[in-house]
C-alpha positions as CSV (number, residue, x, y, z in Angstrom):
1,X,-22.6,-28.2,-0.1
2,X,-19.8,-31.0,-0.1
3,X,-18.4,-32.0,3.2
4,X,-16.5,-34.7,2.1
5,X,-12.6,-32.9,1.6
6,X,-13.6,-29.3,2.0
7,X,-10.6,-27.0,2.5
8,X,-10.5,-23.4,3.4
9,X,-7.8,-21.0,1.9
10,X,-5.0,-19.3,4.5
11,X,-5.6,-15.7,6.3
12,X,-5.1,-13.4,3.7
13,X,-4.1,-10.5,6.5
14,X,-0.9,-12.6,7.9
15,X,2.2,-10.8,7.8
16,X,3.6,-10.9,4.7
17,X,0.1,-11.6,2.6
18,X,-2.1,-9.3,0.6
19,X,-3.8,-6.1,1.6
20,X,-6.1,-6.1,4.5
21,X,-9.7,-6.1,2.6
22,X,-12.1,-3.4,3.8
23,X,-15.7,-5.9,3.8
24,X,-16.1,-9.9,4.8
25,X,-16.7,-10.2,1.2
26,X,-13.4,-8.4,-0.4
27,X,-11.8,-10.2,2.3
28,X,-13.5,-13.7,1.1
29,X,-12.4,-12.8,-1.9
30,X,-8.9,-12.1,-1.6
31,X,-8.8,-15.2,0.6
32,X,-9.7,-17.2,-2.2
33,X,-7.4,-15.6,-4.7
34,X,-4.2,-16.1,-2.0
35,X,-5.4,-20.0,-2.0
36,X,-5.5,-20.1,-5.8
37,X,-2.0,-18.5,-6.4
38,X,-0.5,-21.0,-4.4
39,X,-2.0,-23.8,-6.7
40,X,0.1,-22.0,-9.1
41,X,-1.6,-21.6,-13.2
42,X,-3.0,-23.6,-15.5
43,X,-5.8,-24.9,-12.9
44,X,-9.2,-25.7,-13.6
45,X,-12.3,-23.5,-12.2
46,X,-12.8,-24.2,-8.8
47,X,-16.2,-23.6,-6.9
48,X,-16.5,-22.1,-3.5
49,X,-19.4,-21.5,-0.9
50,X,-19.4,-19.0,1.5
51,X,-20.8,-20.0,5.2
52,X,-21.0,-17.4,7.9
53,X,-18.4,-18.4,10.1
54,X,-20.2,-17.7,13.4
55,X,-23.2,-20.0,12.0
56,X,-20.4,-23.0,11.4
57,X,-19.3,-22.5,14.4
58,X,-22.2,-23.1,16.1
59,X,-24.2,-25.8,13.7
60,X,-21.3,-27.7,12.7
61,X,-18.7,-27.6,15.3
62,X,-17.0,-30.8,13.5
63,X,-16.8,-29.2,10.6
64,X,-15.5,-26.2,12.0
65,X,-12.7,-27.9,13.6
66,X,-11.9,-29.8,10.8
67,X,-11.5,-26.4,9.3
68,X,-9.4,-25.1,11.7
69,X,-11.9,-22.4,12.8
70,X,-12.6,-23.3,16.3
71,X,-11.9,-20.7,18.6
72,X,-10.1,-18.2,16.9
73,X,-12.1,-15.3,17.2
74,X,-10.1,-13.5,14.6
75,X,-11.4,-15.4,11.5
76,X,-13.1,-13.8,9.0
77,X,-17.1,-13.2,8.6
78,X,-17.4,-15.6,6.3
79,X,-15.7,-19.0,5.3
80,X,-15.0,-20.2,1.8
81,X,-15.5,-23.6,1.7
82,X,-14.4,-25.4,-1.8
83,X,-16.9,-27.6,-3.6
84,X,-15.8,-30.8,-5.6
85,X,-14.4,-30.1,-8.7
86,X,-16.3,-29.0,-11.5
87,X,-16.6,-32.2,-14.2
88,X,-14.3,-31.7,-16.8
89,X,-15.7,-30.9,-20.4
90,X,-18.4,-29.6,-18.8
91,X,-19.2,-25.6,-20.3
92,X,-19.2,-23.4,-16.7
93,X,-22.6,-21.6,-17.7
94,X,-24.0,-25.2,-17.8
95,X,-22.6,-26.3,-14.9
96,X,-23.8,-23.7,-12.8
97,X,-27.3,-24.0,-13.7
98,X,-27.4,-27.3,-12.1
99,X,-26.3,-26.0,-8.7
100,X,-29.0,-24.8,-5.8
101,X,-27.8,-23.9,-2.7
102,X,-28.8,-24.8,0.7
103,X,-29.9,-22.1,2.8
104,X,-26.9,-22.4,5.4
105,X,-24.3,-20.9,2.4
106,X,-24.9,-17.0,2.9
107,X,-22.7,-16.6,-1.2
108,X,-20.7,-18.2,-3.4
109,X,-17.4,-18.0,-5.4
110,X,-15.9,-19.0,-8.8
111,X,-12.3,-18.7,-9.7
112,X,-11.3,-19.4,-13.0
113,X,-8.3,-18.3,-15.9
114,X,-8.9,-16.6,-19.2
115,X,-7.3,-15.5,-21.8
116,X,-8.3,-11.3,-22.0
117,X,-7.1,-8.9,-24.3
118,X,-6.6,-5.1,-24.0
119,X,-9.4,-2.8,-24.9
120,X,-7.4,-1.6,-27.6
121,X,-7.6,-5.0,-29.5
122,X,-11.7,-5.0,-29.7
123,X,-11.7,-2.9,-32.7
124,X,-9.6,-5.6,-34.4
125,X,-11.8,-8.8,-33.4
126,X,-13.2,-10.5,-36.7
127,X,-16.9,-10.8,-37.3
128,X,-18.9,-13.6,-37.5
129,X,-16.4,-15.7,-35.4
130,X,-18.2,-18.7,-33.2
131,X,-16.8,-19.3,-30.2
132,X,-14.2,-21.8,-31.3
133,X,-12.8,-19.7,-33.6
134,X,-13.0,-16.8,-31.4
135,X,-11.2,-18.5,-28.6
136,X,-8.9,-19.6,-30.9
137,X,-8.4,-16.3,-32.7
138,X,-7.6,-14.7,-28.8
139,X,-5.0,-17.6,-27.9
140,X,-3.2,-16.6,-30.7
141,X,-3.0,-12.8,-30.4
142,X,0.0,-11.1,-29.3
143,X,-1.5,-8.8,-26.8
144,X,-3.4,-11.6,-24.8
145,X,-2.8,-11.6,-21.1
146,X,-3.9,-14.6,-19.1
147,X,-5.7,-13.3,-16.0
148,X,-7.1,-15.4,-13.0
149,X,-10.8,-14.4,-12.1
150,X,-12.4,-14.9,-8.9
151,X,-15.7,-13.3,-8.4
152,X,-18.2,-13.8,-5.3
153,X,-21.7,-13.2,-4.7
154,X,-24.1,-13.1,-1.5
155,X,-27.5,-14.1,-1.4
156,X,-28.7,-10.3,-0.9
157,X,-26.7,-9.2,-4.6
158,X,-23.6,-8.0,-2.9
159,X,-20.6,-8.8,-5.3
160,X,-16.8,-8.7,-5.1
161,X,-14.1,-9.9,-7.7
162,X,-10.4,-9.9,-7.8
163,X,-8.3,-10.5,-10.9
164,X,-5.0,-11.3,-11.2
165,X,-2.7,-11.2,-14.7
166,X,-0.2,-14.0,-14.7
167,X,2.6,-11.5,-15.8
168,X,2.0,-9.8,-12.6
169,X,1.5,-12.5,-10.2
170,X,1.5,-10.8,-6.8
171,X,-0.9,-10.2,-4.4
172,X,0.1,-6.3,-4.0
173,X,-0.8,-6.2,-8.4
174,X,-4.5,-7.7,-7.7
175,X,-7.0,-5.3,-8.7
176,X,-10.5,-5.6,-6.8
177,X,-13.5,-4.5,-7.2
178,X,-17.4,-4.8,-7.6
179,X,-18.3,-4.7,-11.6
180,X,-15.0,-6.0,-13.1
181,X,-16.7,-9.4,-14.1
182,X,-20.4,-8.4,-14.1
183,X,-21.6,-11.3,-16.4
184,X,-19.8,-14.3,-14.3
185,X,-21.1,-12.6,-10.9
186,X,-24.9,-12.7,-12.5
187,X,-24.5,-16.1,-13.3
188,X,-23.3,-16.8,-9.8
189,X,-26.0,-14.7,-7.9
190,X,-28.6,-17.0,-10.9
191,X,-27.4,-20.0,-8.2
192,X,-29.4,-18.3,-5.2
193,X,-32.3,-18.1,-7.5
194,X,-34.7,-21.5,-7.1
């Protein structure tokens, strides 16, 4: 876990933000998605852990004043603390096999920008595309929607993910929910692994 510049995205439930999240988790989440809209598109994944905020509090008090978290007793469950940035040119599944957690960060979070298309549009994907070409052949399709991803995971399989379509960039159009990125949140929860 980096302490070097962490940075901790705004409340989430301040008046005039997104919805208030039902779980620590959706709420970590959404917190997370706030901070990366205001970055604006066209950013590069960015790597989050989650700390129990209660636990920072009381092992890192430093830390948590650095983070703004000391003494208010309204912050959330769990603290997203951002990671350095992931090496550019580096393939995300590869660079996520190299992390290993310490056992302080309860989960972690990833959010990252795709290109998606609309289910209609599978049944007119070529065959026998690598995944150059495939990339390629998706850029260039009409229907493509670019969508902003961030999915989180806890050490005990619990997993949240928000998405967000750049057409629709506002934080009452973010659609949550468990199982909308199941592949990225097993590679996540593959971090807690060792």
């Amino acid at each position: 876990m980096s302490n070097e510049s962490p940075s901790t995205p705004s409340d989430p439930t301040a008046p005039g933000s997104g919805p208030i999240a039902a779980s620590p988790l959706t709420r970590a989440v959404l917190e997370i998605d706030e901070y990366a809209s205001k970055l604006g598109w066209d950013q590069p994944a960015r790597l989050f852990a989650l700390v129990d905020t209660a636990q920072l509090r009381a092992q890192e008090p430093a830390l948590a004043a650095q983070l703004g978290l000391d003494g208010d007793s309204a912050a959330s469950p769990l603290t997203p603390i951002e990671q350095d940035e992931i090496p550019p040119g580096t393939a995300l599944d590869d660079f996520l096999g190299t992390i290993a957690w310490p056992d302080a960060v309860t989960g972690c979070a990833l959010t990252v920008e795709r290109q998606m298309l609309p289910s209609s549009a599978e049944a007119t994907v070529p065959e026998d595309l690598d995944d150059a070409a495939l990339t390629q052949w998706v850029n260039s399709h009409p229907d493509r929607q670019e969508v902003r991803m961030t999915v989180a995971v806890l050490r005990d399989g619990t997993r949240e993910s928000a998405l967000r379509l750049r057409e629709k960039d506002s934080p009452r159009e973010v659609l949550t929910g468990s199982d909308l990125v199941p592949g990225l949140a097993e590679a996540l929860s593959a971090t807690f692994e060792a």
